[in-house]
N, C-alpha and C positions, 0 to 999 in steps of 0.2 A: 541881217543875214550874214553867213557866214561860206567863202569861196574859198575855195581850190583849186588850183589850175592841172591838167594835166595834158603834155604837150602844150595844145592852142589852145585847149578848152577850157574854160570857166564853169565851176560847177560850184551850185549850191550845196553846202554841204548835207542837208535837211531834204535833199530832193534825192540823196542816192539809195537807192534800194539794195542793190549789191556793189562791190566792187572785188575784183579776184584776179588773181595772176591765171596763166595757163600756158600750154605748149599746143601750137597746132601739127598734127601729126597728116600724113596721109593714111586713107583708109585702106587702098589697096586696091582699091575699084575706082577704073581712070586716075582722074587727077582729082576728083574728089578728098576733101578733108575735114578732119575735125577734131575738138578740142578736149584736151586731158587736163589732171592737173599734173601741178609742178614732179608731188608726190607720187603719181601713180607714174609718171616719166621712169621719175628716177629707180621708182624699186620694182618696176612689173615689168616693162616694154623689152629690154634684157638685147635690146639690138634688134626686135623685129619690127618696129615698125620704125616711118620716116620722119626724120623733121624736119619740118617747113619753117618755123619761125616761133616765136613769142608772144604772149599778148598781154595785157593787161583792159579785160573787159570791166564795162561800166555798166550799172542797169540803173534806171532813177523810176523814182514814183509812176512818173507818166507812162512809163512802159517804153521811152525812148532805152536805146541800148546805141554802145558807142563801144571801139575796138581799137586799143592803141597796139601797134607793132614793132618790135625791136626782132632783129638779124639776131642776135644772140644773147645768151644768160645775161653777162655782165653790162649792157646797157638795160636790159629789164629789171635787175635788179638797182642799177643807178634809177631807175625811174622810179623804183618802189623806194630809196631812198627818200626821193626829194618829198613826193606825195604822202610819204611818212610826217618827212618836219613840218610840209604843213598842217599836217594835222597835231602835230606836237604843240607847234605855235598856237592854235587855234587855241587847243584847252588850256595853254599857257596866260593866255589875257584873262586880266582880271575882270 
C-alpha cells in the first residue's frame, strides 16, 4: 500500500476517490455556506460573494469525505505543495 499524509491524516493512496482544492464562500442566506472552485473564485465571483476560507477536500472509496482548512491562498497552496511531492515520490520508487 501506498500513503500520504495530509495535515494528520494518513491516506491510502488506492482508497481516494476525489481529491480537489476549493473556496468556501457564504451564500447569503444566514451564515450559511458553500463550496466553489478555485476557478470559478477567481474569474466569476468579481467581489460579490464572501470568503470564508479554503479547503482541500478529500472523498475515498468508502464514501468517507474529509475537509482540510487553511485561512488563506498561500497556506492552501503550501499544502497542495507538499501532497504533490508525495505523490511525486510515490511514482518515483522503483
Amino acid at each position: 500500500m501506498q500513503h500520504i499524509t495530509i495535515e494528520n491524516q494518513t491516506v491510502d493512496v488506492g482508497e481516494i476517490k476525489q481529491l480537489y482544492p476549493a473556496v468556501i464562500i457564504k451564500t447569503g442566506y444566514k451564515e450559511e455556506t458553500t463550496q466553489v472552485s478555485l476557478e470559478w473564485f477567481d474569474t466569476q465571483s468579481k467581489g460579490m460573494v464572501e470568503l470564508v476560507e479554503y479547503a482541500i477536500f478529500l472523498e475515498l472509496v468508502s464514501q468517507k469525505k474529509h475537509a482540510f482548512y487553511y485561512p488563506n491562498r498561500e497556506e492552501l497552496f503550501e499544502a497542495i505543495a507538499q501532497i504533490s511531492q508525495q505523490i511525486y515520490n510515490l511514482k518515483a520508487r522503483p
